[in-house]
N, CA, C and O atoms as a GROMACS GRO file, in nm:
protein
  552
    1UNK      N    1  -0.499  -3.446  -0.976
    1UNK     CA    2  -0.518  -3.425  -1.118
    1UNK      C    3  -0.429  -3.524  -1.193
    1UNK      O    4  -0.316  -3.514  -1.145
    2UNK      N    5  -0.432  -3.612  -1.286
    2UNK     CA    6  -0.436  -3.685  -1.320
    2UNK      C    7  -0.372  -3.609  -1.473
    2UNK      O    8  -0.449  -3.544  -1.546
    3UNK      N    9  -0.223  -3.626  -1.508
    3UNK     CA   10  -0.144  -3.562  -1.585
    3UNK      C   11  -0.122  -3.708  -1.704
    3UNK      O   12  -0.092  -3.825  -1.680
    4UNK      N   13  -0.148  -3.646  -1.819
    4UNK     CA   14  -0.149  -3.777  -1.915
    4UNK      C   15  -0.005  -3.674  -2.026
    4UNK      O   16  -0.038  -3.570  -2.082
    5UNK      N   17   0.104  -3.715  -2.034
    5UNK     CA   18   0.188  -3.592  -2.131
    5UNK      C   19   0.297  -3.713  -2.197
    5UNK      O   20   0.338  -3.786  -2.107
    6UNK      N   21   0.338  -3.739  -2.303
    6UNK     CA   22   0.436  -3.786  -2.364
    6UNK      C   23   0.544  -3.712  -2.410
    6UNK      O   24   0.544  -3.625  -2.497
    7UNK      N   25   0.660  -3.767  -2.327
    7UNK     CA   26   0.745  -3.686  -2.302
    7UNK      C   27   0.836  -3.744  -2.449
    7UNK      O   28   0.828  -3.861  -2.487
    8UNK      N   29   0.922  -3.636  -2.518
    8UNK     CA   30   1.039  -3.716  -2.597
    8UNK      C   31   1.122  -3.669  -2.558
    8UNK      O   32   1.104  -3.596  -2.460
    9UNK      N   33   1.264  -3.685  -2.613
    9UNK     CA   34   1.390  -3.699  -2.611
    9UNK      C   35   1.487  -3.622  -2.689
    9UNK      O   36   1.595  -3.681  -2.697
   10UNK      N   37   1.482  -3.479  -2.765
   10UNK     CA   38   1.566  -3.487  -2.864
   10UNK      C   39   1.705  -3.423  -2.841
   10UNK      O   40   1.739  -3.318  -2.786
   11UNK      N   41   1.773  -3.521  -2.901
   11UNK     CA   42   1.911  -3.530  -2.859
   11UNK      C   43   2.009  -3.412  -2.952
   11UNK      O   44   2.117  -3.363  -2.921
   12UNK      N   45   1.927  -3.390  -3.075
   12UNK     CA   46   2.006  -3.301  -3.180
   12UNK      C   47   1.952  -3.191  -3.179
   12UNK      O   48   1.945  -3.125  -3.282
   13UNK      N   49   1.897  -3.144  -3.052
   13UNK     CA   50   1.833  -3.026  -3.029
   13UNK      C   51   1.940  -2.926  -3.009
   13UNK      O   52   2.027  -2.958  -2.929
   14UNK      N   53   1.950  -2.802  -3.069
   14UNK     CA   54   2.016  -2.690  -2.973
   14UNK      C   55   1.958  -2.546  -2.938
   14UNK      O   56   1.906  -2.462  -3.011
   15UNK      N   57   1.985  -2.546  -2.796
   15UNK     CA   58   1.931  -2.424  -2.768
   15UNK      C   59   2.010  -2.302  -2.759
   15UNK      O   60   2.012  -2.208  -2.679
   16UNK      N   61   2.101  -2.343  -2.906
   16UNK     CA   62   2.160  -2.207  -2.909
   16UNK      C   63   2.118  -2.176  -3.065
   16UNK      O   64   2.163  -2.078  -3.124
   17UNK      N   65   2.031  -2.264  -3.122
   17UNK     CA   66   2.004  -2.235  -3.261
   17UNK      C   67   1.979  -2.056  -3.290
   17UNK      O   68   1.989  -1.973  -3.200
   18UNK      N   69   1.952  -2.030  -3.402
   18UNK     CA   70   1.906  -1.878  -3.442
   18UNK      C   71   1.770  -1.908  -3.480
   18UNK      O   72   1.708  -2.014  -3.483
   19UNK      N   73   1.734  -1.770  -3.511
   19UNK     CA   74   1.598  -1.736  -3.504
   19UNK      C   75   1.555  -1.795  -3.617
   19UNK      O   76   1.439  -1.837  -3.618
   20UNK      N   77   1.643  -1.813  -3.743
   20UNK     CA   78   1.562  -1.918  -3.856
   20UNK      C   79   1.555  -2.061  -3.849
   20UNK      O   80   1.467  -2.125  -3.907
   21UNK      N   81   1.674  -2.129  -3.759
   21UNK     CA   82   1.755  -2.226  -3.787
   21UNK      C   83   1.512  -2.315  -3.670
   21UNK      O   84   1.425  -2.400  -3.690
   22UNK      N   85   1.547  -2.209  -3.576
   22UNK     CA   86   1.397  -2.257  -3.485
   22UNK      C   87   1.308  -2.230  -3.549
   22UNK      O   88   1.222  -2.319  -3.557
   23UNK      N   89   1.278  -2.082  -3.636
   23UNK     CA   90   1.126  -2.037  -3.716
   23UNK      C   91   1.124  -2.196  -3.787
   23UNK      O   92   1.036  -2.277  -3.757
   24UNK      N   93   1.248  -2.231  -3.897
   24UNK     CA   94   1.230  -2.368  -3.962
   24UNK      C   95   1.176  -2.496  -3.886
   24UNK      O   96   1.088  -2.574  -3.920
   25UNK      N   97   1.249  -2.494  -3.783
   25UNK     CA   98   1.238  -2.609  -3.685
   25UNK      C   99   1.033  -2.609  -3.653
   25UNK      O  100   0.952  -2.697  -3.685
   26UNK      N  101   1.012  -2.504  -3.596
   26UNK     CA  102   0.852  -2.515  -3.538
   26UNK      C  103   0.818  -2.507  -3.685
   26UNK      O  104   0.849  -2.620  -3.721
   27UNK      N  105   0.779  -2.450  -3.781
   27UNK     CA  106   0.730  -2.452  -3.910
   27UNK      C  107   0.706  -2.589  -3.970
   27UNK      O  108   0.602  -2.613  -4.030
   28UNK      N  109   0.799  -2.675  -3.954
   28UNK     CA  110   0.829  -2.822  -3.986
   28UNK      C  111   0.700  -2.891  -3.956
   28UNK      O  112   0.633  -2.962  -4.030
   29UNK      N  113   0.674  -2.848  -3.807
   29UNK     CA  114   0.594  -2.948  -3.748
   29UNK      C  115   0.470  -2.888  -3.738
   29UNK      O  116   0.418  -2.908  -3.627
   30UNK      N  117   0.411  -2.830  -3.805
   30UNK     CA  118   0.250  -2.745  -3.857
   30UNK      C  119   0.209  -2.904  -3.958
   30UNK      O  120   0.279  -2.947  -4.050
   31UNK      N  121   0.080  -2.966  -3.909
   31UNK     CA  122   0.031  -2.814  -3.796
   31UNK      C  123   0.006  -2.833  -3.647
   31UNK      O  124  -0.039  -2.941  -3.610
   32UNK      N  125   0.030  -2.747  -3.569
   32UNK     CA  126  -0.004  -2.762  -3.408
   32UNK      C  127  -0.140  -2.812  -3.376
   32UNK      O  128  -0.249  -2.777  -3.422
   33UNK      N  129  -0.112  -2.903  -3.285
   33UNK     CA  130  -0.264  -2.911  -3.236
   33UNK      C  131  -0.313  -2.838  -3.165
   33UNK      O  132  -0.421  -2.802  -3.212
   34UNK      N  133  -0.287  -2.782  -3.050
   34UNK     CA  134  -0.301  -2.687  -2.920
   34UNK      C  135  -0.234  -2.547  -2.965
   34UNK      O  136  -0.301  -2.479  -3.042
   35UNK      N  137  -0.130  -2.507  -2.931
   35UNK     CA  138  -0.054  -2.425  -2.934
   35UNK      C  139   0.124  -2.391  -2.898
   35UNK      O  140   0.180  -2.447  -2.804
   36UNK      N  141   0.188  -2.300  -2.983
   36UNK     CA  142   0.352  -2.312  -2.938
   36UNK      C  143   0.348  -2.208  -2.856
   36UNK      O  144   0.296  -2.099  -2.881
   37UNK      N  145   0.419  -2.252  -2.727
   37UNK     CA  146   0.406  -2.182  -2.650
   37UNK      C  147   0.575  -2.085  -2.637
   37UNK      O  148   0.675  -2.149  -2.671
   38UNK      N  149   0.589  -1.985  -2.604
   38UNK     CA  150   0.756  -1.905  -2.688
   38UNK      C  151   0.784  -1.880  -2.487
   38UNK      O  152   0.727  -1.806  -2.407
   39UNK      N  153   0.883  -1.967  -2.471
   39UNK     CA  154   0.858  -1.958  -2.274
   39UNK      C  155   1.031  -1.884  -2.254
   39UNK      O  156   1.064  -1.836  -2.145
   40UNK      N  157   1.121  -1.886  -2.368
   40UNK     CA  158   1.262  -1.868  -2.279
   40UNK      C  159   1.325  -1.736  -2.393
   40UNK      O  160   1.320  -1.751  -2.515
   41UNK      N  161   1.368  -1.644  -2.343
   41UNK     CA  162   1.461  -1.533  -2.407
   41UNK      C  163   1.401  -1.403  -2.377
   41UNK      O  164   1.311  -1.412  -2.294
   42UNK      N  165   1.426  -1.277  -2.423
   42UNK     CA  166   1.396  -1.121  -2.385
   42UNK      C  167   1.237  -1.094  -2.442
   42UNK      O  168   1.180  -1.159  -2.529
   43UNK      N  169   1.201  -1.015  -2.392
   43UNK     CA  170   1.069  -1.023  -2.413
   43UNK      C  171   1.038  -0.979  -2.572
   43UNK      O  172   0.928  -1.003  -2.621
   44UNK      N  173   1.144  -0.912  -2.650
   44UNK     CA  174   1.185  -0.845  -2.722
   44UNK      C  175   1.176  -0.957  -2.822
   44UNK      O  176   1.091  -0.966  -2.911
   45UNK      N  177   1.280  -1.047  -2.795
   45UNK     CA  178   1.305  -1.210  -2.921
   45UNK      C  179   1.185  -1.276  -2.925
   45UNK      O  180   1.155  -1.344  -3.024
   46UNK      N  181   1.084  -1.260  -2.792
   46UNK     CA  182   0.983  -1.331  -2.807
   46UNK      C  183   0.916  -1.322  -2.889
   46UNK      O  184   0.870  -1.414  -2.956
   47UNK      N  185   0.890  -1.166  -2.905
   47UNK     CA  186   0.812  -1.115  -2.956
   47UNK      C  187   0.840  -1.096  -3.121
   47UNK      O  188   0.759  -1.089  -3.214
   48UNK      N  189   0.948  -1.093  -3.120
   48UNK     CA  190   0.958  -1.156  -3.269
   48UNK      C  191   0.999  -1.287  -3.307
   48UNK      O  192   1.060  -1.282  -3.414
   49UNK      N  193   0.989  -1.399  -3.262
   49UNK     CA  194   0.958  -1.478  -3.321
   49UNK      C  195   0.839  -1.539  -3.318
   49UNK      O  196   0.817  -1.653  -3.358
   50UNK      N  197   0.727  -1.427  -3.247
   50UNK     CA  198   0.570  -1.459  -3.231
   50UNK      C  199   0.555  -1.408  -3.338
   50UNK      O  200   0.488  -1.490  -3.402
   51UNK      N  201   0.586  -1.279  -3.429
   51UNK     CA  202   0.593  -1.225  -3.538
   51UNK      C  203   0.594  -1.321  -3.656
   51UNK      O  204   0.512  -1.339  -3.746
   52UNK      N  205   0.745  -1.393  -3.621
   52UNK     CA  206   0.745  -1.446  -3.740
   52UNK      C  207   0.645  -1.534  -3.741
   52UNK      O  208   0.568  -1.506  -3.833
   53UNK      N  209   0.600  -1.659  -3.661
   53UNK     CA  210   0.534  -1.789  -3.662
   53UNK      C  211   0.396  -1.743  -3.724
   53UNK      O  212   0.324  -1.811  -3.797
   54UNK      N  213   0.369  -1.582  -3.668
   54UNK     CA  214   0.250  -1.516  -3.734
   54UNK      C  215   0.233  -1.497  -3.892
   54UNK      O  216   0.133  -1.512  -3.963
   55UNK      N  217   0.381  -1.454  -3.928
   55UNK     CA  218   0.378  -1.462  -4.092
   55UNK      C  219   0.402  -1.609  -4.144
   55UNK      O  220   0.382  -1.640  -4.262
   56UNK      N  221   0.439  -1.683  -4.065
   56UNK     CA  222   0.473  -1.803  -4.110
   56UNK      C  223   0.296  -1.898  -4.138
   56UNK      O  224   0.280  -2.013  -4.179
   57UNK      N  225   0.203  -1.810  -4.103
   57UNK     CA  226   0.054  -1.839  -4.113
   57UNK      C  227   0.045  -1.933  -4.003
   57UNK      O  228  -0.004  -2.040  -4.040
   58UNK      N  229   0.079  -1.929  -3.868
   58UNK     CA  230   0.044  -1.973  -3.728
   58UNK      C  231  -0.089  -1.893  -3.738
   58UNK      O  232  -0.114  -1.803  -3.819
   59UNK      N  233  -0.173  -1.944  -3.635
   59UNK     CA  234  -0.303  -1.866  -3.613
   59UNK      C  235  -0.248  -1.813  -3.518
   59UNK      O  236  -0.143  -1.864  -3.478
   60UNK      N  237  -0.295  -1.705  -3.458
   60UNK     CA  238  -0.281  -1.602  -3.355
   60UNK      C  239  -0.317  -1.630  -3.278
   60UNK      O  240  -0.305  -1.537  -3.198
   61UNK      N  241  -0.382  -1.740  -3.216
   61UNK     CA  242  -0.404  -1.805  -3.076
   61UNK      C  243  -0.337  -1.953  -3.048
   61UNK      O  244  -0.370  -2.039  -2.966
   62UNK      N  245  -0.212  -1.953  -3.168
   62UNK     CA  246  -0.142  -2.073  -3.198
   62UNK      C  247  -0.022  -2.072  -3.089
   62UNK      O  248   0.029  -2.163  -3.024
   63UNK      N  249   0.002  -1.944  -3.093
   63UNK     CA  250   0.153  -1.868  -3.060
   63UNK      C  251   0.142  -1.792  -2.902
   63UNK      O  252   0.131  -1.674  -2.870
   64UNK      N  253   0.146  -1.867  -2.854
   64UNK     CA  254   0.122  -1.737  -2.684
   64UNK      C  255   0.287  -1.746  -2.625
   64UNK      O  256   0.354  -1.849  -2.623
   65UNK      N  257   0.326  -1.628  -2.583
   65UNK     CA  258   0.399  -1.586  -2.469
   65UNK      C  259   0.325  -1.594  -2.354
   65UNK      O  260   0.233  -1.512  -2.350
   66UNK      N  261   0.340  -1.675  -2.249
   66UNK     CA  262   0.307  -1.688  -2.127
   66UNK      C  263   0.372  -1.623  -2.019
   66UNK      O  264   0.487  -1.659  -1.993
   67UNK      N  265   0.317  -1.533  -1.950
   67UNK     CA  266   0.373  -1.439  -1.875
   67UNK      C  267   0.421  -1.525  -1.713
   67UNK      O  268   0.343  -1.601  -1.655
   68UNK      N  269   0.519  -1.502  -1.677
   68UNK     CA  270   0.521  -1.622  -1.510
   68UNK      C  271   0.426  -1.641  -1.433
   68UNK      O  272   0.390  -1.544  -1.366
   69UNK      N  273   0.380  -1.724  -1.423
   69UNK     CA  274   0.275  -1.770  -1.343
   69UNK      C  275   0.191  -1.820  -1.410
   69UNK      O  276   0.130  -1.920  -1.369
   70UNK      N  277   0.166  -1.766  -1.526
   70UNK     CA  278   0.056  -1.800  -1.613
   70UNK      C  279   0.012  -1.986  -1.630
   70UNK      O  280   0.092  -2.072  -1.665
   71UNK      N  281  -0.083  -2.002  -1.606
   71UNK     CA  282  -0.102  -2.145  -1.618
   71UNK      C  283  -0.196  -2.166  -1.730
   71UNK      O  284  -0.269  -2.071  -1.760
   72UNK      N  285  -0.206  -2.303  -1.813
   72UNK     CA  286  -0.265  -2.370  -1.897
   72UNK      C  287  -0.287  -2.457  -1.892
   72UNK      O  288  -0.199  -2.533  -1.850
   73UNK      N  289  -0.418  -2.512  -1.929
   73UNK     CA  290  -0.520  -2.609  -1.926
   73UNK      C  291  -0.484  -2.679  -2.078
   73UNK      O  292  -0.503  -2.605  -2.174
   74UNK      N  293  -0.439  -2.804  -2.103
   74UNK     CA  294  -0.433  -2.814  -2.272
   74UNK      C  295  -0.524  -2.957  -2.212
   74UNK      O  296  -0.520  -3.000  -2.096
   75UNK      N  297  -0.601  -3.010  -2.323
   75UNK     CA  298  -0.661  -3.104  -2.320
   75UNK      C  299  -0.687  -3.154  -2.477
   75UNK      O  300  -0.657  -3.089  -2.578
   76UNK      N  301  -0.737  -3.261  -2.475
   76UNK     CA  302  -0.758  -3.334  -2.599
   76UNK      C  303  -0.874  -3.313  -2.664
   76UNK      O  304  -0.920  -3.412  -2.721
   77UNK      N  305  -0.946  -3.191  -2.673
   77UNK     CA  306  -1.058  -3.162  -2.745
   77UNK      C  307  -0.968  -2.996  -2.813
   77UNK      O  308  -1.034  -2.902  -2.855
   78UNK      N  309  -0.828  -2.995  -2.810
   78UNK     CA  310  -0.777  -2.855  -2.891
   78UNK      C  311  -0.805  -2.754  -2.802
   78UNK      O  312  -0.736  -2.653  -2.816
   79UNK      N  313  -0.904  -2.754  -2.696
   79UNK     CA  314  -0.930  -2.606  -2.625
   79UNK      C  315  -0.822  -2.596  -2.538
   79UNK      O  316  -0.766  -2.685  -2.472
   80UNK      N  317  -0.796  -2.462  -2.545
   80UNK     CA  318  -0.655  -2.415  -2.466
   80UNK      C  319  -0.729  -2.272  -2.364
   80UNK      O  320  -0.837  -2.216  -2.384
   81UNK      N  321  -0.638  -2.245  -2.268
   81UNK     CA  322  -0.682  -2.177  -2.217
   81UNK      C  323  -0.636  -2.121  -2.058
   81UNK      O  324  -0.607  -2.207  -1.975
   82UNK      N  325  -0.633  -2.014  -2.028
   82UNK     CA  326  -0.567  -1.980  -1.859
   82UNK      C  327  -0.607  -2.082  -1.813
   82UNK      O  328  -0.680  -2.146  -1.888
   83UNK      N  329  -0.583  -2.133  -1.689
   83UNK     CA  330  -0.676  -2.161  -1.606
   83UNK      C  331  -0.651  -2.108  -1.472
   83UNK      O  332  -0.545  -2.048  -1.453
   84UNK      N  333  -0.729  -2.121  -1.382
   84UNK     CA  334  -0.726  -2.069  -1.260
   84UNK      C  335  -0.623  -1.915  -1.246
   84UNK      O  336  -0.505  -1.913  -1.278
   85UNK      N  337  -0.678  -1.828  -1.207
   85UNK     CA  338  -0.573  -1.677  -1.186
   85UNK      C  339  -0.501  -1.697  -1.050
   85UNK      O  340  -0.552  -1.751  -0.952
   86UNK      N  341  -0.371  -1.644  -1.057
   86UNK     CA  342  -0.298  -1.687  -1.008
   86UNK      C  343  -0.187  -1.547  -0.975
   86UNK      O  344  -0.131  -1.484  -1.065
   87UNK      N  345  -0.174  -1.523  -0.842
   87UNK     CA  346  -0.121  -1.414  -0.783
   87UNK      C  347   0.006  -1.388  -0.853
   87UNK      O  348   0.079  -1.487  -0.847
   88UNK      N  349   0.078  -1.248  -0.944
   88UNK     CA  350   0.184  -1.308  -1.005
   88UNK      C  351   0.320  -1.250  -0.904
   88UNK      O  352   0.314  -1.168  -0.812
   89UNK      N  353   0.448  -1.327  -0.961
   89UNK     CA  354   0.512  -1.280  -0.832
   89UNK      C  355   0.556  -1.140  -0.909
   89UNK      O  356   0.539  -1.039  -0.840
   90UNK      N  357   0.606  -1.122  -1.032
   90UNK     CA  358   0.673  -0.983  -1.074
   90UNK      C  359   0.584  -0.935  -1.197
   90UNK      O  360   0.528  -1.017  -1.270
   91UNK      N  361   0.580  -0.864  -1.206
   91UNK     CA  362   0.479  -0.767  -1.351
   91UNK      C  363   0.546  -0.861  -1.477
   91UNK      O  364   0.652  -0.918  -1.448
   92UNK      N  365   0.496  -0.879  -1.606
   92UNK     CA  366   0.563  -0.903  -1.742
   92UNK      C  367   0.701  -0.786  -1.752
   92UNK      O  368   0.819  -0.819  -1.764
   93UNK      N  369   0.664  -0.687  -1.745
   93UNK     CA  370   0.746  -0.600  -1.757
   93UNK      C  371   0.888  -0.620  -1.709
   93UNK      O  372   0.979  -0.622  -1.792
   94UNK      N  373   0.909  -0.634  -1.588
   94UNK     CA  374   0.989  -0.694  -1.495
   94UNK      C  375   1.046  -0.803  -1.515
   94UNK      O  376   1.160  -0.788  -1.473
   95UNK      N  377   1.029  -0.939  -1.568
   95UNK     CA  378   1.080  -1.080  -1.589
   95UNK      C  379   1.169  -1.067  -1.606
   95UNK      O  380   1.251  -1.106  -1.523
   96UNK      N  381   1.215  -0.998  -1.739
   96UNK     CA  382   1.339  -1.058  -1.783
   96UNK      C  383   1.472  -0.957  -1.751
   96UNK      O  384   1.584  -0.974  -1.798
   97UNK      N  385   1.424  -0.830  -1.644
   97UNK     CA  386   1.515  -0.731  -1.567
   97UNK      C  387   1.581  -0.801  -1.428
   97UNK      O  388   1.530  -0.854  -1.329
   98UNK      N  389   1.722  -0.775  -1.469
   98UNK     CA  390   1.790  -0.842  -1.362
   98UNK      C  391   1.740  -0.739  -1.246
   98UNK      O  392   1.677  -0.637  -1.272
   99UNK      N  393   1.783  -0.789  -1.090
   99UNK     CA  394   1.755  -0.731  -0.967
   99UNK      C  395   1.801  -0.780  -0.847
   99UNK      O  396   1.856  -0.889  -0.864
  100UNK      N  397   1.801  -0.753  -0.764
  100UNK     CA  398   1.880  -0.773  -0.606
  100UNK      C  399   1.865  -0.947  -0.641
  100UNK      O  400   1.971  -1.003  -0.669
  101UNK      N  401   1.766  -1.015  -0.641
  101UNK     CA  402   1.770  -1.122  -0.653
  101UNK      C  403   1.886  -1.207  -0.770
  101UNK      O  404   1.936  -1.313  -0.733
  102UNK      N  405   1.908  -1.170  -0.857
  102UNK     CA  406   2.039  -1.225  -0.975
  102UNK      C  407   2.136  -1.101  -0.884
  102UNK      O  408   2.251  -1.126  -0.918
  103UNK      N  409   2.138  -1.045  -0.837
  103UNK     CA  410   2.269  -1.006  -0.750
  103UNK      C  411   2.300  -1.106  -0.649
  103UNK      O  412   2.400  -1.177  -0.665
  104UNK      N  413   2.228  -1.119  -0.549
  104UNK     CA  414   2.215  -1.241  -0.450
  104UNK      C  415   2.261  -1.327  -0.515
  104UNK      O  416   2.383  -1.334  -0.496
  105UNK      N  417   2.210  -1.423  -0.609
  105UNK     CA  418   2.249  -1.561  -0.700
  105UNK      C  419   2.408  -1.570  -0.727
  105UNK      O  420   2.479  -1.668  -0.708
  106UNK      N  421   2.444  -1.448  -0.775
  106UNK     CA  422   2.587  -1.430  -0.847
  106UNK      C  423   2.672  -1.388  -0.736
  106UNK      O  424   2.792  -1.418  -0.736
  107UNK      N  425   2.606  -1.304  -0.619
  107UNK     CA  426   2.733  -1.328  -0.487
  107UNK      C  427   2.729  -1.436  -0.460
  107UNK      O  428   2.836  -1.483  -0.501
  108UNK      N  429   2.659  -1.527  -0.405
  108UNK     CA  430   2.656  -1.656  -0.406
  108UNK      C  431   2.737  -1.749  -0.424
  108UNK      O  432   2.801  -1.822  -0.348
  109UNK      N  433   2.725  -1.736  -0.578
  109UNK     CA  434   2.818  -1.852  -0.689
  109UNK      C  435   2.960  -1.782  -0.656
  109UNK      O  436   3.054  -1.850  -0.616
  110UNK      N  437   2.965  -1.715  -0.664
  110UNK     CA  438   3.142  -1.610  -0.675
  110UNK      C  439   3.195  -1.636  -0.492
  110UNK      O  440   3.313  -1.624  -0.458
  111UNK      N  441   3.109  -1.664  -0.417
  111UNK     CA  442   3.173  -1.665  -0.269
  111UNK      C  443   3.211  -1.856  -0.323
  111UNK      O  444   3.322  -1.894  -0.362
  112UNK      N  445   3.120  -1.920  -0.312
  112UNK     CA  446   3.122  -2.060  -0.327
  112UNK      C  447   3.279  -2.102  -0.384
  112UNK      O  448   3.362  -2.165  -0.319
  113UNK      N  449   3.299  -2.041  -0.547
  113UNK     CA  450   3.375  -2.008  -0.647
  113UNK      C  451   3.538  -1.961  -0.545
  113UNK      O  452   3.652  -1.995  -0.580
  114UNK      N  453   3.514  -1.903  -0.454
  114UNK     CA  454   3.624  -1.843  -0.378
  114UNK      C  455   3.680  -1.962  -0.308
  114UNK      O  456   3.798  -1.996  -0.304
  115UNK      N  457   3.566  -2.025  -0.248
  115UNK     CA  458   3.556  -2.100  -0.078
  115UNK      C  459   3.659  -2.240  -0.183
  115UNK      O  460   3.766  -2.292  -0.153
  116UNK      N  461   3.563  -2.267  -0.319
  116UNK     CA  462   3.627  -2.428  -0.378
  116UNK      C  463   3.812  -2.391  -0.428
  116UNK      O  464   3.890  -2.487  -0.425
  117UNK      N  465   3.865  -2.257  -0.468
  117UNK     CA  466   3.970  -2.218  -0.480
  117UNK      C  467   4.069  -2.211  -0.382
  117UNK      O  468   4.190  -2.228  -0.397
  118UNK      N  469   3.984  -2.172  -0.238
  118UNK     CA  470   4.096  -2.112  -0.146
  118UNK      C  471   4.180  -2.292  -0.105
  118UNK      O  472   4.112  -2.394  -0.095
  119UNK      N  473   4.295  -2.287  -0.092
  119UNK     CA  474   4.402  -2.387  -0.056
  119UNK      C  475   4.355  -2.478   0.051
  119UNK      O  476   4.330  -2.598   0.041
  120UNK      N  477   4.345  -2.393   0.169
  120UNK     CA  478   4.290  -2.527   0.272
  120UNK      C  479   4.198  -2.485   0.333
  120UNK      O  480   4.131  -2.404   0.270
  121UNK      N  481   4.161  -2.510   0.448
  121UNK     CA  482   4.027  -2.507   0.548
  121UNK      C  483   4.085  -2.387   0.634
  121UNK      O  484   3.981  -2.333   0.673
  122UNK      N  485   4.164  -2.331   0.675
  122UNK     CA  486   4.224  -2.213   0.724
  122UNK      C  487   4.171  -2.098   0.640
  122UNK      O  488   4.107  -1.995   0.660
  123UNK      N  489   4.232  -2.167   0.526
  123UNK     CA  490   4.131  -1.978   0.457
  123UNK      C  491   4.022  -2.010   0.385
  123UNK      O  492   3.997  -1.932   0.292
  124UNK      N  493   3.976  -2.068   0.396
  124UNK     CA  494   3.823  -2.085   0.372
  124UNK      C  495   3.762  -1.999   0.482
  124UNK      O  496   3.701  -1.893   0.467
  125UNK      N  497   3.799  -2.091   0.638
  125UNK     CA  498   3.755  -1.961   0.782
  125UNK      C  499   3.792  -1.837   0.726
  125UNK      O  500   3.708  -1.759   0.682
  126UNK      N  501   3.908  -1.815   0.725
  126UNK     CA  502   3.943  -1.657   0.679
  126UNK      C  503   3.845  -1.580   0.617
  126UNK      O  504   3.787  -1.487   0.673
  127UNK      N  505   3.826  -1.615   0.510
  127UNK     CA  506   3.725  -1.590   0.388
  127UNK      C  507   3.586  -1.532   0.472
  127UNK      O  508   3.552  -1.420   0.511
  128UNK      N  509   3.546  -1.620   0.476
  128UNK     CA  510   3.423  -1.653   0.554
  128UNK      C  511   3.432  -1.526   0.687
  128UNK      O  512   3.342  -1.447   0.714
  129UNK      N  513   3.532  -1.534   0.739
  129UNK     CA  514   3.527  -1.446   0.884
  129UNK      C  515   3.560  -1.312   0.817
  129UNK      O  516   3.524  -1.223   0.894
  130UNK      N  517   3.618  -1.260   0.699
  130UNK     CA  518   3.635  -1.136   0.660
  130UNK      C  519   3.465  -1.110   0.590
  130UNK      O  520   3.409  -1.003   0.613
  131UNK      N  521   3.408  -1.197   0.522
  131UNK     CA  522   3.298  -1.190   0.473
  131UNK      C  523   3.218  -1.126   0.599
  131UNK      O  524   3.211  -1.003   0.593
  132UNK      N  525   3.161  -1.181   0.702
  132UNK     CA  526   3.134  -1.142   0.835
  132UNK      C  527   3.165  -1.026   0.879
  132UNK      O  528   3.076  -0.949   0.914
  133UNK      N  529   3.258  -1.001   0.883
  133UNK     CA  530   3.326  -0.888   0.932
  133UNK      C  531   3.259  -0.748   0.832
  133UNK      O  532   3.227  -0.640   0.884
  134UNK      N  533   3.250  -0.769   0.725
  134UNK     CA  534   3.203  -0.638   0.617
  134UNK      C  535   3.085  -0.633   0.632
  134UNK      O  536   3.025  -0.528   0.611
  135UNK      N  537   3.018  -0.757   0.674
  135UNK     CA  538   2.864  -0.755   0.670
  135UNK      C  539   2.856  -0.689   0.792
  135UNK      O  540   2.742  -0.643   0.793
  136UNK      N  541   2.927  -0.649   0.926
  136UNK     CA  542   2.825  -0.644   1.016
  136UNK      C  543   2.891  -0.497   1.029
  136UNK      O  544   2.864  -0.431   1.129
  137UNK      N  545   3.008  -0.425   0.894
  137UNK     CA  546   3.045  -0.267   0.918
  137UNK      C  547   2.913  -0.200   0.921
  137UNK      O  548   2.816  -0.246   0.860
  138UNK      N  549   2.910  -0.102   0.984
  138UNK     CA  550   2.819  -0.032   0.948
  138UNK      C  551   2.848   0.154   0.897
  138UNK      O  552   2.753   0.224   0.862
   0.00000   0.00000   0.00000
């Protein structure tokens, strides 16, 4: 498949802006050709700032929350649209609920976090061999 996308650059972007400082920001640039797609925060923020873009007179098929997995077809005739269905790995519901998996991630980082602290290569083993040791209590 044959991907045609122009990528930019913006450097004075922040993604810690607030909810007006962005409603202003996408508002600016109306009107959309395709659609804004709302891909990062609680399902909750999404959903209101799908709200707002809605009062902001977005059309209602301007504005999608895309659930994971969800794929889109954008092309140069404006039609937007799923394409292909696609097995999902967790419900909508579920996304943005932490779980064994962001437990895993964060033991992880915090052992790593230990291993780059500990003094020398002696207790790094240490570390590591007490780690072992708890894993295989039963």
């Amino acid at each position: 498949m044959k991907v045609r996308a122009r990528i930019r650059s913006i450097d004075t972007y922040s993604g810690h802006a607030d909810g007006n400082g962005l409603l202003a920001w996408v508002t600016a640039r109306k009107p959309v050709r395709q659609a804004v797609f709302l891909t990062h925060g609680s399902r909750e923020s999404l959903k209101a700032m799908q709200t707002q873009l809605l009062d902001a007179e977005f059309a209602v098929g301007e504005v999608i929350i895309p659930a994971l997995d969800d794929e889109f077809e954008l092309c140069k005739t404006g039609k937007k649209g799923k394409s292909r269905g696609v097995s999902k790995r967790l419900a909508p519901d579920f996304v943005d609920k932490l779980d064994w998996h962001n437990e895993l991630a964060q033991l992880t980082l915090d052992i790593r976090s230990e291993l780059k602290h500990a003094p020398d290569s002696k207790q790094k083993s240490k570390l590591l061999s007490k780690l072992r040791q708890t894993l295989h209590k039963k």
